[in-house]
MIDOSE-1310 file (N, C-alpha, C; in nm, 2 decimals, decimal comma, always signed):
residues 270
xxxx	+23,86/-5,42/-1,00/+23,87/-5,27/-0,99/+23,78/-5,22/-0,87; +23,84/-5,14/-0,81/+23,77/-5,11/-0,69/+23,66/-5,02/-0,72; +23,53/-4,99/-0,66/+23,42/-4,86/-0,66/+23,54/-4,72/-0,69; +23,59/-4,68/-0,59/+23,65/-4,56/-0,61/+23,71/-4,57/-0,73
xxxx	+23,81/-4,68/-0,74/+23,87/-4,61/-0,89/+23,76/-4,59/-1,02; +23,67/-4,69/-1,03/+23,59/-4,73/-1,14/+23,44/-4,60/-1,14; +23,52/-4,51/-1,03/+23,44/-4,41/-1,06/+23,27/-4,39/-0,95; +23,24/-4,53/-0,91/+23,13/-4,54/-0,83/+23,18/-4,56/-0,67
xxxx	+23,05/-4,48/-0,63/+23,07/-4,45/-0,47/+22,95/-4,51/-0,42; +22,94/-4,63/-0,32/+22,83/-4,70/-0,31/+22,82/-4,64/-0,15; +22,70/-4,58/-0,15/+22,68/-4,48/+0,00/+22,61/-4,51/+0,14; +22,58/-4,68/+0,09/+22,50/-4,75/+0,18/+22,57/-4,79/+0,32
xxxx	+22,68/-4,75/+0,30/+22,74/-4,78/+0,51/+22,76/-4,63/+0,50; +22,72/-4,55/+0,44/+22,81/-4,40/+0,42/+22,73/-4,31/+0,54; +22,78/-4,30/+0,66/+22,63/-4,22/+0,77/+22,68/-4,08/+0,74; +22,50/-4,03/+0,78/+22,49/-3,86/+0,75/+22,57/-3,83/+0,89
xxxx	+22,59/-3,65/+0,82/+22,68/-3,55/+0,92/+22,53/-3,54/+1,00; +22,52/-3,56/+1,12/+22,40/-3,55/+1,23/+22,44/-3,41/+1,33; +22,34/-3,27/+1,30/+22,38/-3,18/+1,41/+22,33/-3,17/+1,50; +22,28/-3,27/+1,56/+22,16/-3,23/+1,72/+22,21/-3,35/+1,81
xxxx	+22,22/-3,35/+1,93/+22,28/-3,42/+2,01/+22,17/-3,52/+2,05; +22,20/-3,63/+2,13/+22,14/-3,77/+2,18/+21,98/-3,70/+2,26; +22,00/-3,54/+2,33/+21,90/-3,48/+2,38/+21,81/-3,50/+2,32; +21,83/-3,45/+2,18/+21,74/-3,40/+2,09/+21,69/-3,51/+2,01
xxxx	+21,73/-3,60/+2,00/+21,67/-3,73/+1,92/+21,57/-3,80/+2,03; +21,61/-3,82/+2,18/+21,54/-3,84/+2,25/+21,38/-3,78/+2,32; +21,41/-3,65/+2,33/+21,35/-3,55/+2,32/+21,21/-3,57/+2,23; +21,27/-3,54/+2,11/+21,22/-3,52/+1,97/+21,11/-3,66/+1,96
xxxx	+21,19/-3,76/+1,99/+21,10/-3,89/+2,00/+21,00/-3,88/+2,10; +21,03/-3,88/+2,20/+20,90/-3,89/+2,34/+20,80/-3,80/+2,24; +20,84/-3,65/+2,22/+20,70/-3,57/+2,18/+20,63/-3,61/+2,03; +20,73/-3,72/+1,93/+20,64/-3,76/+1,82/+20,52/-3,87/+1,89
xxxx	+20,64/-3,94/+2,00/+20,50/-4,02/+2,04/+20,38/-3,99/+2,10; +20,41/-3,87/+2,23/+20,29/-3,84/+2,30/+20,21/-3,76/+2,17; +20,26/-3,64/+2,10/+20,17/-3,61/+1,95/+20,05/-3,71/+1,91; +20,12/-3,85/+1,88/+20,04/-3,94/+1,82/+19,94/-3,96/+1,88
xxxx	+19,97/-4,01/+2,02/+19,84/-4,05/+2,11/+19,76/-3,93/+2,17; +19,86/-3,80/+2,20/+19,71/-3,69/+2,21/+19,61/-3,65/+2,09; +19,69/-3,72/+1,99/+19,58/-3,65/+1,89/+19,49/-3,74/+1,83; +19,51/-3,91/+1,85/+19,38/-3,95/+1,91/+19,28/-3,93/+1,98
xxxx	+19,33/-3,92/+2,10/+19,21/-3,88/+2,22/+19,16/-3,73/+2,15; +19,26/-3,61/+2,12/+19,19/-3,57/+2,16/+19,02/-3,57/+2,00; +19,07/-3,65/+1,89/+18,99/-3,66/+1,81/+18,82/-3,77/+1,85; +18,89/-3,84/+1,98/+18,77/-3,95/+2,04/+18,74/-3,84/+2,11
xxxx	+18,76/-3,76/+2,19/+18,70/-3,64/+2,28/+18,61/-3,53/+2,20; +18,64/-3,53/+2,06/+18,62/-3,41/+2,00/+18,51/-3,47/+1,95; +18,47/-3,60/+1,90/+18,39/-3,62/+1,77/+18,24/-3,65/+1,87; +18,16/-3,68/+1,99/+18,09/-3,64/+2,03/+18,06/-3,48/+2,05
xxxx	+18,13/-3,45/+2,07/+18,06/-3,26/+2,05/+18,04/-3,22/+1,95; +18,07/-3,28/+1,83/+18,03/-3,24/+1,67/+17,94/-3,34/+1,68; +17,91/-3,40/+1,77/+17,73/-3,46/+1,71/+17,73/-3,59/+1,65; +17,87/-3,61/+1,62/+17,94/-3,76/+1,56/+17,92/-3,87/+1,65
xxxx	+17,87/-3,97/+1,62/+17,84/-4,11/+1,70/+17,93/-4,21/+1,60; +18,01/-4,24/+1,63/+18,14/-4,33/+1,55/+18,04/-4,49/+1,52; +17,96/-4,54/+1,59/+17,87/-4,65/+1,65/+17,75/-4,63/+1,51; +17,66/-4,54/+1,50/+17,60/-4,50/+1,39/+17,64/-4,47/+1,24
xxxx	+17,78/-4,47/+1,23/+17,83/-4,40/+1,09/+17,79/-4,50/+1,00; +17,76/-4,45/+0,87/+17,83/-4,55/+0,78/+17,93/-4,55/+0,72; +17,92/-4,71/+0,66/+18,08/-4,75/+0,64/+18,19/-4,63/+0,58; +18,14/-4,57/+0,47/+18,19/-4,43/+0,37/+18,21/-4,29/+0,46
xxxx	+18,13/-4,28/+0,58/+18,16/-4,18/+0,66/+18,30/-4,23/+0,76; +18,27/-4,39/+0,81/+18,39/-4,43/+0,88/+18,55/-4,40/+0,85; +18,51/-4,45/+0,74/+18,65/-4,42/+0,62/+18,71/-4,27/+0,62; +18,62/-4,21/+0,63/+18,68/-4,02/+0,58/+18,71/-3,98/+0,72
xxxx	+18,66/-4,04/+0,80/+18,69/-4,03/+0,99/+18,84/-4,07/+1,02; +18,86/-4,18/+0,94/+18,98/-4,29/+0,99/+19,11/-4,17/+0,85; +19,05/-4,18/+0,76/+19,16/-4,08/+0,68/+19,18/-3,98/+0,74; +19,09/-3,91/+0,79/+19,10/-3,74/+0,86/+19,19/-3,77/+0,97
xxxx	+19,20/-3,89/+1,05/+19,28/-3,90/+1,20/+19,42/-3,94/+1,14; +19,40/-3,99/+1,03/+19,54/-4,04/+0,97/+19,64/-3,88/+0,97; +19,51/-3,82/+0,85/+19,58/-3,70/+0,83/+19,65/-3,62/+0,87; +19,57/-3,60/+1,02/+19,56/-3,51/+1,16/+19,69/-3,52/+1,21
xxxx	+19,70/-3,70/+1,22/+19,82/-3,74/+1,32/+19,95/-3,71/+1,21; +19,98/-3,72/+1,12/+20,08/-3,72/+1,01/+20,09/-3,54/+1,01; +20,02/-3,47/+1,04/+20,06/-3,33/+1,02/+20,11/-3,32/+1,16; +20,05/-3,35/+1,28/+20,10/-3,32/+1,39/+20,30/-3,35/+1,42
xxxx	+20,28/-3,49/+1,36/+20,39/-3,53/+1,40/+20,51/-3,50/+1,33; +20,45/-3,47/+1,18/+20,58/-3,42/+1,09/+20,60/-3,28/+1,15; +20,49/-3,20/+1,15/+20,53/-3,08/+1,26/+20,64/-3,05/+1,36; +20,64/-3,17/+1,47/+20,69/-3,17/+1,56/+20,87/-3,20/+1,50
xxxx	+20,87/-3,27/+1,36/+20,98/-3,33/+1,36/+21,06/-3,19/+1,29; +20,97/-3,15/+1,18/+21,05/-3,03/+1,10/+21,06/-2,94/+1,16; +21,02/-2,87/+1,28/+20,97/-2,75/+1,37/+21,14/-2,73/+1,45; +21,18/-2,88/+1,48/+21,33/-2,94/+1,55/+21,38/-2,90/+1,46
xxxx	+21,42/-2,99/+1,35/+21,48/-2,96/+1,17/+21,52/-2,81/+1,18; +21,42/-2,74/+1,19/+21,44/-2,64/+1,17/+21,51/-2,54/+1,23; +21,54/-2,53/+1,34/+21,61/-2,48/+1,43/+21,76/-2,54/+1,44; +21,79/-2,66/+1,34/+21,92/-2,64/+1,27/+21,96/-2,62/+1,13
xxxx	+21,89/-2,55/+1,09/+21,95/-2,52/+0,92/+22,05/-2,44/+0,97; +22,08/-2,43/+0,87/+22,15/-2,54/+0,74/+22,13/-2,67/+0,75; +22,07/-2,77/+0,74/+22,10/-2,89/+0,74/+22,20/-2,98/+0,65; +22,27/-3,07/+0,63/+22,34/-3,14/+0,52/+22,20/-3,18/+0,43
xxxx	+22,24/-3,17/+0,30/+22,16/-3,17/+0,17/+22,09/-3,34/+0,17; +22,12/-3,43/+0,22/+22,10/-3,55/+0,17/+21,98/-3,56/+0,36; +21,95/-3,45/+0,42/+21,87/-3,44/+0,57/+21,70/-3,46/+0,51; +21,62/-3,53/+0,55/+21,47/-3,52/+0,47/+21,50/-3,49/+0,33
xxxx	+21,53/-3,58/+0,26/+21,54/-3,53/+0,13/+21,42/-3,65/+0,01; +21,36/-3,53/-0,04/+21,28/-3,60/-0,12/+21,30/-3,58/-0,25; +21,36/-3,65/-0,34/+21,41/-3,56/-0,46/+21,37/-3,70/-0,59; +21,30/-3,64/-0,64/+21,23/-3,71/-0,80/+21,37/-3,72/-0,89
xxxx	+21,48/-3,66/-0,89/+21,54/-3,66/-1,00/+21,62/-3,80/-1,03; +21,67/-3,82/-1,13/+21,73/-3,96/-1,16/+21,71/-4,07/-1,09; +21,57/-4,10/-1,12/+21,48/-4,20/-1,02/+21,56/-4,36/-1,11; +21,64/-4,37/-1,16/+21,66/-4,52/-1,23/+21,87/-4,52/-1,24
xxxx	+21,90/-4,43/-1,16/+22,10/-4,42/-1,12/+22,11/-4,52/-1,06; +22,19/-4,59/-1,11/+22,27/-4,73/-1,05/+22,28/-4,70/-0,86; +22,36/-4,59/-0,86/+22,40/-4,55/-0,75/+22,26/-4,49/-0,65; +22,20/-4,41/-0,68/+22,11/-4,39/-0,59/+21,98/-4,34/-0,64
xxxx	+21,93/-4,40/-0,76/+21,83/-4,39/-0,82/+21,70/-4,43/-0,76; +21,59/-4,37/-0,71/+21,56/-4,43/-0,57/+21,42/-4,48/-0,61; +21,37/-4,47/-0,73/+21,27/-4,55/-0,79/+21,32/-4,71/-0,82; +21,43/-4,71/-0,87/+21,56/-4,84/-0,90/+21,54/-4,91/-0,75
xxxx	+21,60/-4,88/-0,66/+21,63/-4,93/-0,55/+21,54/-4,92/-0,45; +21,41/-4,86/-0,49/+21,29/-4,93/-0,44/+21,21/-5,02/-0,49; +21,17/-5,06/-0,62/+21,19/-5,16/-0,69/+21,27/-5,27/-0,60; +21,41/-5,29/-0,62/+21,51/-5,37/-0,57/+21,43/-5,38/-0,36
xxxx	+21,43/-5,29/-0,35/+21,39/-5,30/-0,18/+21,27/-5,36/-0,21; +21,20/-5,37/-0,27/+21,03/-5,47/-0,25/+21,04/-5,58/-0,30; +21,11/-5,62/-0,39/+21,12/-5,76/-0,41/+21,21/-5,82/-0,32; +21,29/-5,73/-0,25/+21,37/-5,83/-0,14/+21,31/-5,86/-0,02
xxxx	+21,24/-5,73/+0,01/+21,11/-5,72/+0,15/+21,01/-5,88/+0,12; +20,95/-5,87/-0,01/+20,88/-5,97/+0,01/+20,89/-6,11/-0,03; +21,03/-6,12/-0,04/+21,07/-6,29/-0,05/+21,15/-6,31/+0,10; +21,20/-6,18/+0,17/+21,26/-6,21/+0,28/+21,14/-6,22/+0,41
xxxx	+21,03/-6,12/+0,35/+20,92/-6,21/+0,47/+20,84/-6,26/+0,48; +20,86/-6,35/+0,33/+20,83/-6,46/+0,29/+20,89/-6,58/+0,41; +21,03/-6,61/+0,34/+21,11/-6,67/+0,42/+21,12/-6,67/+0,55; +21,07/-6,51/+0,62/+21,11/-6,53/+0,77/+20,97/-6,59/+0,81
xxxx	+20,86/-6,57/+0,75/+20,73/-6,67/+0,78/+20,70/-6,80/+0,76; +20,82/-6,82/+0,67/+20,83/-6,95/+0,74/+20,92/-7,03/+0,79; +21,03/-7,00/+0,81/+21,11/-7,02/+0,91/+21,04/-6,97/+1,03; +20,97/-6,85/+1,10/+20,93/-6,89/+1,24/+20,78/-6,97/+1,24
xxxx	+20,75/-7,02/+1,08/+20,60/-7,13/+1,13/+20,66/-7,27/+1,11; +20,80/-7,26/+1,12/+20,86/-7,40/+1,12/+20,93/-7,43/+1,26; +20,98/-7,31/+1,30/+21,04/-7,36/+1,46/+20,95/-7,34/+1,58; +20,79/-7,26/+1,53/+20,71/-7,26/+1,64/+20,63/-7,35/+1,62
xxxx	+20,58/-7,44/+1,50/+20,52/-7,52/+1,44/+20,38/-7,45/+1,46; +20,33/-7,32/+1,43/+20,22/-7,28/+1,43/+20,23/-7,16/+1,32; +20,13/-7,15/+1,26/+20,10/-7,04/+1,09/+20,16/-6,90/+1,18; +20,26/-6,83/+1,20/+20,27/-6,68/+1,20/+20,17/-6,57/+1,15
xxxx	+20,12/-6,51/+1,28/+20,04/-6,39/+1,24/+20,06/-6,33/+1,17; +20,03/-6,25/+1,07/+20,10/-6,15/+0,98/+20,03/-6,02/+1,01; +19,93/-5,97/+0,88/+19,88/-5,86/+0,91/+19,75/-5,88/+0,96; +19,69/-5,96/+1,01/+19,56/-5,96/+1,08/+19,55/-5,87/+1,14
xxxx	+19,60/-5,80/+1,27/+19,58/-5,72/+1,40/+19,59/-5,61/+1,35; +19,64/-5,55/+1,23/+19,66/-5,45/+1,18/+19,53/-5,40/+1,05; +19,48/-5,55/+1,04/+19,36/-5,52/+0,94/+19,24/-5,49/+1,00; +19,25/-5,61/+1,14/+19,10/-5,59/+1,17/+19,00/-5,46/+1,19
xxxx	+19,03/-5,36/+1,24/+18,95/-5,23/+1,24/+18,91/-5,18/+1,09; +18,99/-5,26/+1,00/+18,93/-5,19/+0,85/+18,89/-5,29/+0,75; +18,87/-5,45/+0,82/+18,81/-5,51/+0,74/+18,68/-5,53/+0,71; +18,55/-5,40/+0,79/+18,46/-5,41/+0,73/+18,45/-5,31/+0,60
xxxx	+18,56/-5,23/+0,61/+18,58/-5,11/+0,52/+18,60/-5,15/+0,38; +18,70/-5,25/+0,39/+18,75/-5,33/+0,24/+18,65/-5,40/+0,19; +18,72/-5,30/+0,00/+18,55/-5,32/-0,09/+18,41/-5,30/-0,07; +18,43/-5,20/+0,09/+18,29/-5,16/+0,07/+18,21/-5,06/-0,03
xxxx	+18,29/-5,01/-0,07/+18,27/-4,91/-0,19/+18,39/-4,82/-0,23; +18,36/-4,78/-0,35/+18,49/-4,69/-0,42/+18,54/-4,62/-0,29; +18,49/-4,53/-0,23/+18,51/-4,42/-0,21/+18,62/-4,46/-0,02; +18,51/-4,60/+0,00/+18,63/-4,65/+0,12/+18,75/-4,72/+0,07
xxxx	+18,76/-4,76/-0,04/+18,91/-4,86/-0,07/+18,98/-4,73/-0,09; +18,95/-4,59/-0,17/+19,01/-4,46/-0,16/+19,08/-4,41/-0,05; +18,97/-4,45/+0,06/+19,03/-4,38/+0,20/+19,15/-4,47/+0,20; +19,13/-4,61/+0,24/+19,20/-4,69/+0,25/+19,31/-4,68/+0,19
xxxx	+19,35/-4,66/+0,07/+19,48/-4,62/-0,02/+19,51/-4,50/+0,05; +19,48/-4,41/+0,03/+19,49/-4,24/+0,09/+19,59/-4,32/+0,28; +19,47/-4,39/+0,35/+19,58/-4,37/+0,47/+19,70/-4,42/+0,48; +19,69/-4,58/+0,39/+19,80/-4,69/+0,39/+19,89/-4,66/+0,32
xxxx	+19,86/-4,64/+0,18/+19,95/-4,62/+0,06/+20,02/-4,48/+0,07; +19,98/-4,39/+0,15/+20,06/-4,24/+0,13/+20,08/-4,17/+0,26; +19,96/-4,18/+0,33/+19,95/-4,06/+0,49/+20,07/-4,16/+0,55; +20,04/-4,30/+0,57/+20,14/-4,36/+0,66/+20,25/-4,42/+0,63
xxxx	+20,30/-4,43/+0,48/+20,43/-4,45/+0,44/+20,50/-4,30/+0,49; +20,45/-4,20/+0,43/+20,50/-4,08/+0,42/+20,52/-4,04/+0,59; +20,49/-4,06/+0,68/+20,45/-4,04/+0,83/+20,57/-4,14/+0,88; +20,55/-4,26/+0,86/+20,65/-4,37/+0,92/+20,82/-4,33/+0,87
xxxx	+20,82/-4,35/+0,77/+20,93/-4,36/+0,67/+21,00/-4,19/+0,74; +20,94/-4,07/+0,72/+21,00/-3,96/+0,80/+21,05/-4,00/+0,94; +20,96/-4,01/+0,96/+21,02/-4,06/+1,14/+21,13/-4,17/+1,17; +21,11/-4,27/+1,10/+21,17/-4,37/+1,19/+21,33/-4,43/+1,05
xxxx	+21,29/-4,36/+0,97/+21,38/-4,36/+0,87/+21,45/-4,24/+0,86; +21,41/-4,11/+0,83/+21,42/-3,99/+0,78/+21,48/-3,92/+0,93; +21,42/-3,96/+1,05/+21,50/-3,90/+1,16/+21,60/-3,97/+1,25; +21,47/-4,10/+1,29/+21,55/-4,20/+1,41/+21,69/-4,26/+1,33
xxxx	+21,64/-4,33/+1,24/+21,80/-4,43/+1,17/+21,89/-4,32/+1,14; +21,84/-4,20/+1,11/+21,96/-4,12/+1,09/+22,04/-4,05/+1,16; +21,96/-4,01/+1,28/+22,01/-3,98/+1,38/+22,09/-4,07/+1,48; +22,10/-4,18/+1,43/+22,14/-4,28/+1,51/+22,31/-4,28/+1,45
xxxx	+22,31/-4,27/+1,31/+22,44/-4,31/+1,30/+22,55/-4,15/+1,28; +22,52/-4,13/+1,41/+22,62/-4,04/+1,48/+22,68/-4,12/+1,56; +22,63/-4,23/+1,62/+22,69/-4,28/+1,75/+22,74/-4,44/+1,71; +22,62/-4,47/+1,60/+22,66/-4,65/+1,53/+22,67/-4,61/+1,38
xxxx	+22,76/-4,72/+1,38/+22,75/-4,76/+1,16/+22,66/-4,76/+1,17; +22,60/-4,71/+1,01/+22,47/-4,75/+0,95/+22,39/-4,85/+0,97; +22,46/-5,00/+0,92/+22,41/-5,12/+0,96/+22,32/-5,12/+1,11; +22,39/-5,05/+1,20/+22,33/-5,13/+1,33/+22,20/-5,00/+1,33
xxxx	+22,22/-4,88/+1,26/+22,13/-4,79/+1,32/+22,01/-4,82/+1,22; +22,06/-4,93/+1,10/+21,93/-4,98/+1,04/+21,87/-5,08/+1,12; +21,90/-5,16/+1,19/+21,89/-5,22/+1,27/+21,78/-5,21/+1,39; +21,84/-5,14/+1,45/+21,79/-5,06/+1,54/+21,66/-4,99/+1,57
xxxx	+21,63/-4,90/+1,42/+21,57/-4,86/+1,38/+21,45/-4,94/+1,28; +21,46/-5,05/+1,28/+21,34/-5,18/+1,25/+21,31/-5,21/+1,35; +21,38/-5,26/+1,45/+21,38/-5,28/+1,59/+21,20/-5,25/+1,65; +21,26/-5,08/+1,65/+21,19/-4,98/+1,71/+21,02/-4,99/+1,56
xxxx	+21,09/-4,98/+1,46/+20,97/-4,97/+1,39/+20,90/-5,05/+1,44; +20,93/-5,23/+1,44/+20,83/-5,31/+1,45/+20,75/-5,30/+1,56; +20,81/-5,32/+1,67/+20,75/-5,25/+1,81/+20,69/-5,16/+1,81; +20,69/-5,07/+1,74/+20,60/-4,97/+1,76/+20,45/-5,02/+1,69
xxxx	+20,41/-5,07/+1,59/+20,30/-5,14/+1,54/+20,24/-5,19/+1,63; +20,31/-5,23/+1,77/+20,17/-5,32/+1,90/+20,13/-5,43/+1,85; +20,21/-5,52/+1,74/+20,16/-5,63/+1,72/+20,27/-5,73/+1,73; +20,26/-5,80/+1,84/+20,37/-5,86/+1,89/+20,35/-6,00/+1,77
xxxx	+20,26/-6,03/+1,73/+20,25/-6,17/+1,63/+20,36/-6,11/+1,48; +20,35/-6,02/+1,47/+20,42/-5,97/+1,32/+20,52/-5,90/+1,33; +20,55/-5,93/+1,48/+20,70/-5,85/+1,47/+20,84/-5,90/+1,40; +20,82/-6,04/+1,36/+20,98/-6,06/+1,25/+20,94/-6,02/+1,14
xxxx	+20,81/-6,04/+1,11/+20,77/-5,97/+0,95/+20,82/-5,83/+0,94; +20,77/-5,74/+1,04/+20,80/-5,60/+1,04/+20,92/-5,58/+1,05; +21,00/-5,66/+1,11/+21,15/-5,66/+1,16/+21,22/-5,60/+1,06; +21,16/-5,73/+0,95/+21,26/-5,83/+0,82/+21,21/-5,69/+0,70
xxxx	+21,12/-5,62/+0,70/+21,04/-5,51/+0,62/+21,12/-5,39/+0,69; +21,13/-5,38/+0,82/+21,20/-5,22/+0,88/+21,34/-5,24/+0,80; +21,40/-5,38/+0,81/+21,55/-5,38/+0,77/+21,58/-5,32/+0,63; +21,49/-5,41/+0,55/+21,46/-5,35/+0,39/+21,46/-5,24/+0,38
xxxx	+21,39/-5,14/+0,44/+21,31/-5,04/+0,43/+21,48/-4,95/+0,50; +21,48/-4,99/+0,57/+21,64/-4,90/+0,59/+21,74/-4,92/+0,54; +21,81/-5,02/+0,50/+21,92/-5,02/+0,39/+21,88/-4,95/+0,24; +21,76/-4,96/+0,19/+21,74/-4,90/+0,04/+21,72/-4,75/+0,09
xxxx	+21,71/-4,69/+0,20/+21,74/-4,53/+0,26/+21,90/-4,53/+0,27; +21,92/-4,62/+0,29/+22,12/-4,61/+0,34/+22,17/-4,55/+0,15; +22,11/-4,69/+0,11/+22,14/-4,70/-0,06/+22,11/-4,51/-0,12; +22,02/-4,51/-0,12/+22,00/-4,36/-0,21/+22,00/-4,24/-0,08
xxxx	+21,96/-4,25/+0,00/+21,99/-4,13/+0,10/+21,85/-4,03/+0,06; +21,80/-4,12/+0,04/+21,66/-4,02/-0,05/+21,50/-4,13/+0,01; +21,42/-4,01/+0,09/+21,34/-4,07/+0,14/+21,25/-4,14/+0,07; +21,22/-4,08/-0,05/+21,13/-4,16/-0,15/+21,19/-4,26/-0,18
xxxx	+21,27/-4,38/-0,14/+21,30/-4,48/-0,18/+21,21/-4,58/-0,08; +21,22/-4,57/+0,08/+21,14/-4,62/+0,13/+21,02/-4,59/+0,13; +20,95/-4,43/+0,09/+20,82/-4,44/+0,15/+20,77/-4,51/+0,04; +20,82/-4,55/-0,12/+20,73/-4,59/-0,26/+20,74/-4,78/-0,17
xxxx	+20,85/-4,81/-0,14/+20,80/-4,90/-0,11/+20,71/-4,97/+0,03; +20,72/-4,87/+0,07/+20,58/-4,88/+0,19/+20,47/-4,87/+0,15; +20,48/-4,76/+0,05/+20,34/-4,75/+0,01/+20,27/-4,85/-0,12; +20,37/-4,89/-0,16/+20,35/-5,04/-0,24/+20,31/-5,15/-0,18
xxxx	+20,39/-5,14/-0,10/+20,37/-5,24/+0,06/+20,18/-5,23/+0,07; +20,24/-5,15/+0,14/+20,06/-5,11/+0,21/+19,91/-5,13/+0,10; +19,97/-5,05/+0,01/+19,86/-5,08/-0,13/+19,78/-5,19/-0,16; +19,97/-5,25/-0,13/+19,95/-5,41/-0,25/+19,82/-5,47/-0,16
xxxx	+19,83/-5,49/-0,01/+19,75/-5,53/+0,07/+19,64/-5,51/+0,07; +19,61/-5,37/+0,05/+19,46/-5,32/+0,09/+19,37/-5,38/-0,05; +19,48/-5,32/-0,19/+19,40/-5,36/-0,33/+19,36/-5,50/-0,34; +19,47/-5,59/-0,28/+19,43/-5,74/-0,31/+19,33/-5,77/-0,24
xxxx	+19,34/-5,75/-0,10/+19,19/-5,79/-0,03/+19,10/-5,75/-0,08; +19,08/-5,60/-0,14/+18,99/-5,57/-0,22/+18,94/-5,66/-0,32; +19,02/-5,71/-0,39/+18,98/-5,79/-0,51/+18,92/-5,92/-0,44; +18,98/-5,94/-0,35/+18,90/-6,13/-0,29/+18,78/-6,06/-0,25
xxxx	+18,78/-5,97/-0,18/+18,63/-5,95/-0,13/+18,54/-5,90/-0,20; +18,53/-5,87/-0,36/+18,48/-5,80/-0,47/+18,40/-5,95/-0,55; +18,53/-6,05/-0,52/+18,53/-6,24/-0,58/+18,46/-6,28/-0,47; +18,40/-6,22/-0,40/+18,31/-6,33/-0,30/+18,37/-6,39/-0,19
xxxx	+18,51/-6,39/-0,12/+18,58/-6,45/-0,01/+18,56/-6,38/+0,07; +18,56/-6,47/+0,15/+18,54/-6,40/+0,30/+18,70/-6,36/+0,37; +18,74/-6,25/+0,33/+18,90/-6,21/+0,37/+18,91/-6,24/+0,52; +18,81/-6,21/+0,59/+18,83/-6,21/+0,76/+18,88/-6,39/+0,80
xxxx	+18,82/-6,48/+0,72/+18,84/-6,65/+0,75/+18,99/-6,68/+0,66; +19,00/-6,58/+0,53/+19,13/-6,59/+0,44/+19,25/-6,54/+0,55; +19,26/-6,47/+0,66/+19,34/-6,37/+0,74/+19,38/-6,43/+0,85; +19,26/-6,54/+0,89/+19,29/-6,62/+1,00/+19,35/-6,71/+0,96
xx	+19,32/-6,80/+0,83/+19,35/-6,90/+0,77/+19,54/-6,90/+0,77; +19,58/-6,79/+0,70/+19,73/-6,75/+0,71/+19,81/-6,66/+0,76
């Protein structure tokens, strides 16, 4: 029996009605990125005139510094994205959509099929780690370059594993997952099938990270992460599993470093 007759409509090649032209995706992009990086600087420009010495902090002040820029940058840029958005409403219903309801629907239940997206994310980059530590014959970087600025943070106290969850588990699922899910892949399949604008759109994710060692991990995670958006059409499907993603990382090192391991030699090691 086919989906249509049997009543189910599977929406995962199904691409959104897109109303803003190639201008405006392009556009829209350049200014999320310069956003990101001015508002770095201008946060390293700013925190000497408040008297802030980054070099002196402690660890618990570092943490509320690195959450506040997380913050900062996640307001700026969703800014820039809905500010666009907004100057085409009406938008189609299924456009940034965050919706709690029927979080366990076969069809697009997006708690269900994020669930389903993390256990596929992490046996597939599982698999792709080692398949590329089998044809380079050397251990694949993973998240090291991405930890190091916060591995003196982890388990230094409640209040930094807090920040740490706060930037990983929510500011940057929620930040990433809008942008590169919620605008770029969507915006893309005006011009490609879904498939390729999921594609495409890992592509771009992984590259964008600057970590050229973890880029099939991120690849094999962007891909995940866009098909379970294809699947429910509902952004809370990828950001729970980013932010599971992200979590699972920060809480487990927590726990080794709480058991006495030295995470920084555990991170090199694999």
């Amino acid at each position: 029996m086919h989906d249509n007759e049997s009543g189910l409509e599977w929406p995962i090649l199904r691409r959104w009605e897109v109303p803003w032209k190639w201008q405006t995706v392009s556009l829209t992009s350049l200014a999320c990125g310069l956003g990101f990086v001015l508002t770095g600087l201008t946060e390293a420009v700013a925190l000497p005139y408040l008297g802030i010495k980054p070099d002196v902090l402690s660890l618990e002040d570092k943490a509320e510094i690195l959450l506040l820029d997380q913050g900062m940058t996640t307001a700026v840029v969703l800014g820039i994205i809905y500010s666009v958005a907004n100057s085409f409403q009406p938008l189609p219903e299924d456009f940034f959509k965050y919706d709690l309801r029927e979080p366990f629907n076969l069809q697009k239940g997006w708690l269900l099929w994020a669930g389903v997206g993390l256990v596929g994310s992490i046996i597939a980059t599982t698999l792709t780690g080692v398949a590329v530590s089998s044809f380079s014959g050397e251990t694949p970087q993973r998240e090291t370059d991405a930890l190091v600025r916060l591995l003196p943070l982890i388990g230094s106290s409640n209040l930094s594993t807090a920040c740490l969850v706060g930037i990983a588990g929510v500011l940057a699922p929620l930040l990433e997952e809008t942008v590169f899910r919620g605008f770029f892949m969507t915006s893309l399949t005006k011009w490609v099938p879904t498939p390729v604008a999921v594609i495409i759109s890992a592509s771009v994710f992984a590259l964008a990270h600057l970590t050229p060692g973890e880029f099939p991990q991120l690849f094999v995670l962007g891909t995940a992460l866009g098909f379970s958006y294809a699947q429910t059409h509902n952004l809370l499907t990828p950001i729970t599993i980013h932010a599971f993603w992200n979590s699972g990382v920060i809480l487990f090192l927590t726990f080794l470093q709480l058991q006495g391991y030295d995470i920084r030699e555990l991170l090199q090691a694999t």
